[in-house]
Structures are given as structure tokens and as C-alpha cells.
C-alpha positions as CSV (number, residue, x, y, z in Angstrom):
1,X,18.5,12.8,26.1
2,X,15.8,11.7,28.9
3,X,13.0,13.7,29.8
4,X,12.7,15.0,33.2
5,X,9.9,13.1,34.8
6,X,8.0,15.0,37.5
7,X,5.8,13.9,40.5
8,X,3.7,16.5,42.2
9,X,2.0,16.0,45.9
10,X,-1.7,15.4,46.5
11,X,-1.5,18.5,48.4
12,X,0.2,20.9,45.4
13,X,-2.7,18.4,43.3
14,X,-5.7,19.8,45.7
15,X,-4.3,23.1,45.2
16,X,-4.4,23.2,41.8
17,X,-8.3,21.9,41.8
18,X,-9.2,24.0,43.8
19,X,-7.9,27.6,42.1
20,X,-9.6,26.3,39.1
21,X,-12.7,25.1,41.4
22,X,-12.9,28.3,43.9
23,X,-11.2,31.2,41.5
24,X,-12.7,29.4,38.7
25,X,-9.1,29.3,36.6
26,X,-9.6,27.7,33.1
27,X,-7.3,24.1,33.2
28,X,-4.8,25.7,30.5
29,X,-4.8,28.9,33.0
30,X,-3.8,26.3,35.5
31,X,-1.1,24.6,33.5
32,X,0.8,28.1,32.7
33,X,0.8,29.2,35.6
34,X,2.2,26.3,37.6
35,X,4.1,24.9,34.9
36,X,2.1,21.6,34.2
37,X,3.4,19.9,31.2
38,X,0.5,17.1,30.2
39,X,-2.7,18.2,28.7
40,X,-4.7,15.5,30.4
41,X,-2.9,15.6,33.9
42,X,-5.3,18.5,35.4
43,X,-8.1,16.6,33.9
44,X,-6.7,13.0,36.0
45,X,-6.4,15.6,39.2
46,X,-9.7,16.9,38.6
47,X,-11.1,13.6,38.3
48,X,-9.3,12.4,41.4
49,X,-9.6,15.4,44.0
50,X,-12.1,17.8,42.7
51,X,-16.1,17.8,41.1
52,X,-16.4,16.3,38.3
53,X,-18.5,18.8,36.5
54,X,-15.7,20.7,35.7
55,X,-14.5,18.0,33.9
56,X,-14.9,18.6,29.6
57,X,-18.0,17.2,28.8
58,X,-20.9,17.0,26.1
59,X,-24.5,18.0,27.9
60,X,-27.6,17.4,25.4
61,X,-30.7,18.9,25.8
62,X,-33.4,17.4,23.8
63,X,-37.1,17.2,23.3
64,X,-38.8,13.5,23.0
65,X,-39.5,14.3,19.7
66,X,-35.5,14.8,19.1
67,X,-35.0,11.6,20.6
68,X,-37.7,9.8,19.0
69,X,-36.7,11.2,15.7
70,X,-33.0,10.2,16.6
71,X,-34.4,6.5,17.4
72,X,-36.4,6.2,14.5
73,X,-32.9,7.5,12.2
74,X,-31.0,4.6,13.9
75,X,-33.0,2.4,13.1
76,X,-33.6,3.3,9.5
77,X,-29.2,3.3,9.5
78,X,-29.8,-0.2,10.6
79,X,-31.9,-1.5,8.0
80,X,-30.0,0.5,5.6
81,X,-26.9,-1.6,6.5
82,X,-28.8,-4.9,6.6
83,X,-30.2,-4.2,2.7
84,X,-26.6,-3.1,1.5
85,X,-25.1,-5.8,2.6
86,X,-28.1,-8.3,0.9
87,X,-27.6,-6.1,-2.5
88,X,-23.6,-6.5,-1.8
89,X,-23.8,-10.2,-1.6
90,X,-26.4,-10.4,-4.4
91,X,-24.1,-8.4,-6.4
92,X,-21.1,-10.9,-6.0
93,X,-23.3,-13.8,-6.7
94,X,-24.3,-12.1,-9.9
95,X,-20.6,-11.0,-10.9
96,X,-19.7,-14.6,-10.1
97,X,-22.7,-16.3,-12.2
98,X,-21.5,-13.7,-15.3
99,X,-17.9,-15.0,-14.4
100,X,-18.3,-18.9,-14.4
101,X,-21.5,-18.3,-17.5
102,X,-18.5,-16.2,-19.6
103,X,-15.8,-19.6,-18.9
104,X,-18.5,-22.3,-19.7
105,X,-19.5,-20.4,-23.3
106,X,-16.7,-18.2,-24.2
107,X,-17.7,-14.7,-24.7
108,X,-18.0,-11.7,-22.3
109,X,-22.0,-11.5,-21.3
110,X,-21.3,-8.0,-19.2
111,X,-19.5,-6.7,-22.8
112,X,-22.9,-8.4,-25.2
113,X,-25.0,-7.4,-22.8
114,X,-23.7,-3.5,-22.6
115,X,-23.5,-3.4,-26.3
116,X,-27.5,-4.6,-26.2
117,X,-28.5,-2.1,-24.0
118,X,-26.9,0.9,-25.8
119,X,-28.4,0.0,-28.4
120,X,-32.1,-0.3,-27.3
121,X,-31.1,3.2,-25.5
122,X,-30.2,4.7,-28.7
123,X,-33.6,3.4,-30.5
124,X,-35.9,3.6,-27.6
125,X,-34.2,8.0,-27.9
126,X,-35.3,7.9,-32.0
């Protein structure tokens, strides 16, 4: 089974931009009533032949304190990242010092040292 692949003029492609542009026709409006099959293909025509304004797009309006404030959070993500990733590799060095420290005496330090604190938990609570 092979799909039916269509071509459509520039001219039937201008007409199509400009009912949505003049009569003001949604794009999905436009793609029932002339039998378009592609959700993006109206968008590629629009793009091509007509304004791009009518084209979907995200519009922010913001104050310089919005976008000061929105700076500022970026930043503060980046540092973020940068002090995880030291407490992530500080973390592995650790696991790996209890790991090699456990082989070179023979006992479990994480399980002794656990055990320790519960217990000055459960005395520090009396």
C-alpha cells in the first residue's frame, strides 16, 4: 500500500495564505477546507509566501526587573550545577576511600560507622 503523494502549485500555495491572511482563516480551517493533509505544510507555505506573524509563535512581554530576576535565576542554576557536581565527585572519592579503607582492614566502616551513630542518636535523645 503506498501513500498518495501530492504536490500543490505556488499559485493554489498563495491562495491558501492569503484566505488565512485576508479572511483571517485559522491554519486547521485551512487544512479542512482544502483538504491539506500535513500539520506543518500551511506553516512551510506561510513561511514561504505569506507574513510571518501569522506564523505560531511565543511573544514575552517583561519588565527589566523580570529579566533581571530571570538572569540572576540562571545564574544561581549555574552555580547550582557547578556545586553538585563538586559534592558528586567528592562523594565518589569518599565512597571509594570507604571502599579501598574496608579491603585494606577487613570490616565494613559505612556498617561500624552507622551502628556508631545510632547509637550516639539514641543517647544524645535520653
Amino acid at each position: 500500500m503506498t501513500r498518495q503523494v501530492l504536490r500543490y502549485s505556488n499559485c493554489f500555495k498563495r491562495n491558501v495564505v492569503e484566505s488565512i491572511e485576508r479572511d483571517g482563516l485559522s491554519i486547521e480551517d485551512c487544512r479542512r477546507l482544502y483538504g491539506i493533509g500535513g500539520s506543518e505544510t500551511i506553516q512551510k507555505w506561510i513561511r514561504k509566501f505569506g507574513k510571518n506573524e501569522l506564523l505560531n509563535k511565543l511573544v514575552m512581554v517583561q519588565t527589566l526587573d523580570e529579566r533581571d530576576e530571570l538572569k540572576r535565576l540562571r545564574e544561581e542554576v549555574k552555580r547550582l550545577k557547578v556545586a553538585y557536581a563538586d559534592l558528586a565527585i567528592a562523594h565518589r572519592i569518599d565512597q571509594k576511600v570507604i571502599e579501598v579503607a574496608d579491603e585494606l582492614y577487613g570490616f565494613d566502616l559505612k556498617k561500624k560507622y552507622e551502628q556508631e551513630l545510632s547509637q550516639h542518636l539514641k543517647e544524645k535523645q535520653k
